[in-house]
N, C-alpha and C positions, 0 to 999 in steps of 0.2 A: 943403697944404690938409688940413685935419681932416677926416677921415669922419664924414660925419652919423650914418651907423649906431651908431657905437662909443660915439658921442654922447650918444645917445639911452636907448643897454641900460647906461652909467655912473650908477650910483644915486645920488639926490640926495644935496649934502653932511648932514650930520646924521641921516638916514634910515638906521635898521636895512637890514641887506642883507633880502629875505624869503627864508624855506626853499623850494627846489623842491619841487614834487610839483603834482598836479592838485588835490588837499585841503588845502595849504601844511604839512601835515607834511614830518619826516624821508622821505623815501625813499617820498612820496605816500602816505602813512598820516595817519590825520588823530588832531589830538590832541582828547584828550575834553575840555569844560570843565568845570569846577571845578563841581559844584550842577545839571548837565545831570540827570543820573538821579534822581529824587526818590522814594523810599518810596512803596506802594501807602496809599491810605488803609484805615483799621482795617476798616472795613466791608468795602472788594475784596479787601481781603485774608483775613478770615471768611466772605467767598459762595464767595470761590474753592476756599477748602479743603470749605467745606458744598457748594459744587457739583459736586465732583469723586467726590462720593459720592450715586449715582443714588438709591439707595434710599431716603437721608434724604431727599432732595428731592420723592419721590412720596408719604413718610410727611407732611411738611410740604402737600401738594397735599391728601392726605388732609383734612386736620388742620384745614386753613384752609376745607376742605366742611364738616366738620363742626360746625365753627361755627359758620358762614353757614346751615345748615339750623336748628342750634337755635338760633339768634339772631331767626330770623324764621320760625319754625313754626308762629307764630297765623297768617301770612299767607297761608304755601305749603303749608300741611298743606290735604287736600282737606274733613274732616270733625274735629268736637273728638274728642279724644281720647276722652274717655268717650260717645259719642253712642251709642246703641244702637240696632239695627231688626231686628225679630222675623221681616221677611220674607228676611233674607240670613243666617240662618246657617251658621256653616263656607264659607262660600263659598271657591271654589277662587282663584288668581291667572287675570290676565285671559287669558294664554296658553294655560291650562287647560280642559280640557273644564269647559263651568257655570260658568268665568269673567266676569266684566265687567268694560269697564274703567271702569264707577263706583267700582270698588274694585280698582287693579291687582296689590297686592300679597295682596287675599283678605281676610276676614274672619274673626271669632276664635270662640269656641261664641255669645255672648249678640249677632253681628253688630257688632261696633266695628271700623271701619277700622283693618288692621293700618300700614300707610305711616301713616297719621295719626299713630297710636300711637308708633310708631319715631321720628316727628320730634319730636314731644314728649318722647318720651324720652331724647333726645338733647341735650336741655339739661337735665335732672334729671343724668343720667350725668356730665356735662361739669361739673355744677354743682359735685358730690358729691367728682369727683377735683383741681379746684379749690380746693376749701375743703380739703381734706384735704392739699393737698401746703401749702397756704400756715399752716396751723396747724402743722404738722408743720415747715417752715421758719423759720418765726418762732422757735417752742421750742427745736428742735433748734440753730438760728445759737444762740443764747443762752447755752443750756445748755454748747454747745460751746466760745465765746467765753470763758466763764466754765473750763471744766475745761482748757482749754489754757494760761491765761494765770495761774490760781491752782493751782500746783501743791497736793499734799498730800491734806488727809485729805474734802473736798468733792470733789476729780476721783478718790480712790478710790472713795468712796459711787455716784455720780452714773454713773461707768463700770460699776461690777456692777452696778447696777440695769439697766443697759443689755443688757450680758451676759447676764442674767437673759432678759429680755423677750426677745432674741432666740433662744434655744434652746427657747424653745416655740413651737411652731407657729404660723404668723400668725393662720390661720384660726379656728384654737380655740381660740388667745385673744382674738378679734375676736370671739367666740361667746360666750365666758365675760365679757367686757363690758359686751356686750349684752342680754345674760340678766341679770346684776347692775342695769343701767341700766332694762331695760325694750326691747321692739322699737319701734322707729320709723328714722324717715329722720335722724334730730340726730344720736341716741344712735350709730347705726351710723358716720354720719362720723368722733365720736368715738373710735369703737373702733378703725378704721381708723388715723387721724392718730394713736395711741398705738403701734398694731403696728409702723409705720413711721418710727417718733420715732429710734428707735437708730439709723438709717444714717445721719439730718444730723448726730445728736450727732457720732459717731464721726469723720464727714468735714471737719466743721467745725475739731474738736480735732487732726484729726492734720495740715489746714493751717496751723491758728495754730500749733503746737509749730514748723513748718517757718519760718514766717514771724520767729518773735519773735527770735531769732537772728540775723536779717537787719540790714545796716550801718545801712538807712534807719529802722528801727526803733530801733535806739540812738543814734542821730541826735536822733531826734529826743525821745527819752527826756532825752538830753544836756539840750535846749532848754527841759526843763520841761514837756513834758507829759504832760496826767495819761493816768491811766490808762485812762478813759472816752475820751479823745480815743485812745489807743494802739488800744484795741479796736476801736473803731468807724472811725474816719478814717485808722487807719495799716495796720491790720492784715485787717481785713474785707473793703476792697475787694478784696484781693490772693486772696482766700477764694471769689469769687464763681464764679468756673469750676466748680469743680467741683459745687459747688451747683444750677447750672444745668444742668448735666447731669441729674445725680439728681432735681430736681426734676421733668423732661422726662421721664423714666423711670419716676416715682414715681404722675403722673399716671396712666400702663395699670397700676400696682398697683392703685391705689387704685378706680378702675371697676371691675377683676376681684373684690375682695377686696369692693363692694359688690352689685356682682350678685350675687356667692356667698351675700349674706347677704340680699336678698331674694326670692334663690331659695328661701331657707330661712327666708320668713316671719322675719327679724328683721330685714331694714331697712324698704328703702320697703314700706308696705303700701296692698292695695286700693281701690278699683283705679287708684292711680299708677300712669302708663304709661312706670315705671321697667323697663329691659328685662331685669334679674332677673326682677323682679316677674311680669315678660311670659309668662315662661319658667315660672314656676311655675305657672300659671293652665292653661297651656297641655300639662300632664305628661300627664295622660289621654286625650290626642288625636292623640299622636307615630303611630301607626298608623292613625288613619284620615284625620288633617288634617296633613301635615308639615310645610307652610305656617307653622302658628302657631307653632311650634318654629324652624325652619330662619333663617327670616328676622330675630329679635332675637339665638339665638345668632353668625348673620352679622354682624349689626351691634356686638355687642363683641369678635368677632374682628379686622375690620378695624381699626376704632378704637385697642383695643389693640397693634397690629402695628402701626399709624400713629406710635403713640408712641412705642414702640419705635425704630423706625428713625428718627424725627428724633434720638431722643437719642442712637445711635449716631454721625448729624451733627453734632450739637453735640457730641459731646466729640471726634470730629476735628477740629471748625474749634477747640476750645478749648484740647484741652490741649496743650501745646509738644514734648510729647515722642513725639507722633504726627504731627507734623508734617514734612515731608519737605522 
């Protein structure tokens, strides 16, 4: 008589025997399958390298206040910017003895809300390093796109020039500019997006020289196309990293290198509650109001530092060779 048991643990005909283990592995190991681990998408994989660095994160926390105050400054500011009143001059901050808190952050010599002032000026600043990194962007991708890809006697010219402009001092050639142009808030932009034109040139040129050499690049050169299609659709995108950095970076130039010039009466002028501008109004009161001083140089400190540190984040989430 046949054992049932034996019967039973006999594996059907045509049936693979199965592997012991608890997991159906070898030796109770389990085997991985084929497409189980999937790639992080591009984004978790850019927050994780940008979140792993505090700093850029609080710079970006900054950054995104900063905004948000000058995006909506007609609304949250307490008083306009230039409003005047004869009965609060110099007034102290609300913590202060002779404080109020109708005006928490104090008042300037002719009575203008300084908080008011600060918010408004916080989208003139914002505006200014804005317009100056995307002029400066535009030309310099260009220019660059152009001196990488046509070698010879145009990327000779075009790079001294650059050369040039960068061995003088930013400042005082953003002064000799602007003194040529005339003072105002345009002209200063301009002076600015000029002082700062060589670093996209340069960045731009020395990725495409990296890039054109590339398989996909003659690839697609093979296929027939042109060289407007090589620049822009084959070779640019691959260009963008670092760009994006310096652009992140470019903006706290471009705010310091304007307040310096409306400090000095040649950008924004009176009374734009540009926080140069704030800052110069305010010179013959450093000893007896510190208020007027202390609070717009705080605000292109922070600012600047904010930018600073995201762009240290973004060129860790970006460039691959900082990546761990």
């Amino acid at each position: 008589m046949t054992n049932s048991n034996n019967v039973a643990a006999r594996p059907a005909p045509g049936r693979p025997k199965q592997a012991g283990g608890p997991l159906g592995g070898q030796g109770g190991h389990a085997v991985p399958t084929v497409g189980a681990i999937l790639p992080p998408h591009p984004l978790r994989e850019f927050w994780n390298y940008f979140g792993a660095n505090k700093g850029a994160v609080a710079g970006l926390v900054i950054v995104l206040a900063v905004l948000l105050i000058a995006l909506f400054a007609p609304w949250i500011a307490p008083y306009a910017p230039n409003l005047t009143d004869n009965t609060v001059f110099l007034k102290p901050p609300f913590w202060q003895e002779g404080g109020s808190t109708a005006h928490l952050l104090g008042t300037d010599a002719i009575g203008r809300d300084i908080l008011s002032r600060l918010m408004h000026g916080a989208r003139l600043s914002l505006v200014i390093g804005v317009a100056v990194v995307a002029i400066s962007v535009v030309v310099g991708t260009v220019l660059g796109l152009l001196t990488g890809f046509f070698r010879g006697v145009f990327e000779i010219a075009v790079m001294r020039l650059m050369d040039i402009i960068l061995t003088l001092p930013s400042l005082l050639l953003a002064i000799v500019i602007v003194a040529i142009l005339g003072p105002g808030l345009m002209n200063a932009m301009l002076a600015v997006a000029v002082v700062v034109l060589p670093h996209y040139v340069r960045i731009t040129r020395a990725a495409v020289i990296a890039e054109v050499s590339r398989d996909y690049v003659t690839a697609a050169r093979m296929n027939g196309a042109s060289r407007i299609r090589l620049m822009f659709s084959e070779i640019l995108p691959n260009c963008t990293a670092p760009l994006i950095v310096q652009a992140s970076l470019g903006v706290s130039t471009a705010i310091l290198d304007a307040a310096a010039l409306g400090f000095l009466g040649l950008g924004a002028q009176p009374p734009s509650p540009e926080w140069g501008t704030m800052l110069a109004d305010a010179r013959e009161f450093v000893l007896r109001a510190w208020w007027v001083v202390t609070f717009p140089g705080l605000a292109i400190l922070i600012t600047v530092l904010a930018f600073n540190l995201l762009g240290d984040g973004l060129r860790d989430a970006l460039d691959p060779k900082l990546k761990r």
